[in-house]
C-alpha positions in Angstrom: 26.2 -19.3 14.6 28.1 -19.4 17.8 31.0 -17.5 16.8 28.2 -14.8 15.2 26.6 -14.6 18.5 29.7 -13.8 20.1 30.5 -11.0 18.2 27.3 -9.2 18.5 26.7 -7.3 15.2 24.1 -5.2 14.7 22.5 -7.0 11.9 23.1 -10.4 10.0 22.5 -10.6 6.4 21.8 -14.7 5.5 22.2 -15.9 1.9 21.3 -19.4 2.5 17.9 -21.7 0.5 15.2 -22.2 2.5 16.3 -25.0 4.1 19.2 -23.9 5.1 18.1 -20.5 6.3 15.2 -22.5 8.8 18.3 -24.5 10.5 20.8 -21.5 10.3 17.7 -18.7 12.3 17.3 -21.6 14.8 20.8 -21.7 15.3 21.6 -18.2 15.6 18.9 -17.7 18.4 19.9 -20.6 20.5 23.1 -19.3 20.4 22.0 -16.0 21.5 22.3 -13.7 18.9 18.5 -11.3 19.3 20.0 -9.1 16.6 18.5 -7.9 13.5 18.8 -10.5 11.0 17.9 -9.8 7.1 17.5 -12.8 4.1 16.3 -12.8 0.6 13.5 -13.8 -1.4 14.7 -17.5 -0.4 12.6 -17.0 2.9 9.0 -16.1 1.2 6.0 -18.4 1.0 6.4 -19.4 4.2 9.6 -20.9 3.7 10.9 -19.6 6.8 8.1 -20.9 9.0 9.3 -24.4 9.9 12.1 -21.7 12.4 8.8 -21.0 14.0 9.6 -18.3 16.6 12.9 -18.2 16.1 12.5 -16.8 13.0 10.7 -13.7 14.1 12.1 -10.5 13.0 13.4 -11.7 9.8 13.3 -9.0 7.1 13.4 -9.7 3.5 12.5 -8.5 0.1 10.0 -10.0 -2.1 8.0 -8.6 -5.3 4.6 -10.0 -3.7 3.3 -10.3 -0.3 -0.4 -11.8 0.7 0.3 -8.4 3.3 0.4 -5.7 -0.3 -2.4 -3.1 -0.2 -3.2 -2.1 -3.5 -6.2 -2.4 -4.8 -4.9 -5.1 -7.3 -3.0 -6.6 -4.8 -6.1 -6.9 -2.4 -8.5 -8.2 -4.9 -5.9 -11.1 -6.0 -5.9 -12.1 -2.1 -9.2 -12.1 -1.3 -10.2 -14.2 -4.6 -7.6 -16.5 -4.4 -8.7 -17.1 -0.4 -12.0 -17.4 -1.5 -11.3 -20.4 -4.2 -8.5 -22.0 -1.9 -8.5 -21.1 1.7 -5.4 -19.5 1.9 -3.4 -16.7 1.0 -1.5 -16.8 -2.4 2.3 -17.1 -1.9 4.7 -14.8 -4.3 4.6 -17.9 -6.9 0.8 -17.8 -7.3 1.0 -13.9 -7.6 3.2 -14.3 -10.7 1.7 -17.3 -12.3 -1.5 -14.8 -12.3 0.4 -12.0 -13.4 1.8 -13.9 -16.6 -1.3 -15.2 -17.8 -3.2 -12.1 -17.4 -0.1 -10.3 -19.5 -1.1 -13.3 -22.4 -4.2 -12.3 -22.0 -4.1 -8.7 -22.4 -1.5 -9.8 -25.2 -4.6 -11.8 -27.1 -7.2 -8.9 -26.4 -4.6 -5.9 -27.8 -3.7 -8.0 -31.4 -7.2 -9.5 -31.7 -5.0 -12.3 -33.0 -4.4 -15.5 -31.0 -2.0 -17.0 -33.2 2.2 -16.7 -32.4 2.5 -13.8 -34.3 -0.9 -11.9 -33.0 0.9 -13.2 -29.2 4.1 -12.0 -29.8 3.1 -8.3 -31.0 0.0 -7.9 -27.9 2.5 -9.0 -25.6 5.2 -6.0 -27.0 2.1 -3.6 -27.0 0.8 -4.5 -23.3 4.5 -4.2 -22.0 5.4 -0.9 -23.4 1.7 0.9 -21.8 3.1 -1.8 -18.7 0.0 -2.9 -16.3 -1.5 -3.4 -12.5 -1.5 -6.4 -11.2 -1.3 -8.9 -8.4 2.2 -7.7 -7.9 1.6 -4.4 -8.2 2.3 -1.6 -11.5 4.2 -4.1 -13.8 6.4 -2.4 -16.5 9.0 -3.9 -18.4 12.6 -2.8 -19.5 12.8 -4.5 -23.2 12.2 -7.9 -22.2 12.7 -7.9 -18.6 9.5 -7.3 -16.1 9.6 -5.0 -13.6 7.6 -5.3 -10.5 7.8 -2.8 -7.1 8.1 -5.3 -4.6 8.1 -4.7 -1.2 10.2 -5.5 2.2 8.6 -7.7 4.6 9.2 -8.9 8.1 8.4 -12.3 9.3 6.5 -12.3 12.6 4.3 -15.0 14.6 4.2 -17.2 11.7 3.1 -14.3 8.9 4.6 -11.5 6.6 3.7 -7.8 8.0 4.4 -5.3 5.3 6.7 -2.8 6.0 6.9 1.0 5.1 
């Protein structure tokens, strides 16, 4: 962290678990280093919030943020504050997503057995749907979600444009 500081780059990219990344923020800003620093998904859920201020300014990607604004997005929030007093993290967003996807699966074959799952879930992911994560679509077997990039500031995700 020290030597990092002392170099002054414009940004820092950290590739570290959560864990690590909380230590490696805290020691990056005692060091000195105010520069921009970027992580991955490894930061979401609040992972990064035991850095506490030191963290601030952290950008990251993630393919849901309690911050989205679509109207999916929005609806999953407020319900999922409503039932549990806090905002879903990007884990609760998918667990939603999936089930909703077996769901729809169940509804489009009118068949609840393997293979009535099976061929609803193919139909639902070739029309692709909205949900808590945004327009979901899939690419063969592989779902594909928007995300979004976020920055972490006094202790919340702020969506960024």
């Amino acid at each position: 962290a020290q030597r990092i500081a002392a170099a002054k780059p414009q940004a820092v990219v950290m590739l570290l678990t959560a864990p690590q990344s909380v230590t490696f923020m805290k020691q990056l800003r005692q060091a000195g280093y105010t520069g921009q620093v970027l992580g991955s998904t490894n930061q979401s859920a609040g992972m990064i919030a035991p850095a506490g201020p030191a963290a601030d300014g952290l950008v990251y990607p993630v393919d849901f943020s309690a911050s989205m604004d679509t109207p999916e997005s929005k609806a999953f929030v407020d319900a999922f504050a409503k039932e549990y007093g806090e905002a879903p993290d990007p884990y609760a967003a998918e667990g939603f997503d999936a089930l909703w996807w077996i769901a729809r699966g169940i509804k489009a074959s009118n068949d609840s057995s393997r293979d009535g799952v099976q061929k609803g879930l193919a139909q639902v992911a070739s029309q692709g749907f909205a949900g808590a994560m945004g327009d979901i679509t899939f690419d063969g077997n592989d779902m594909r979600v928007p995300g979004v990039v976020v920055k972490w500031q006094d202790g919340k995700e702020h969506l960024l444009r």
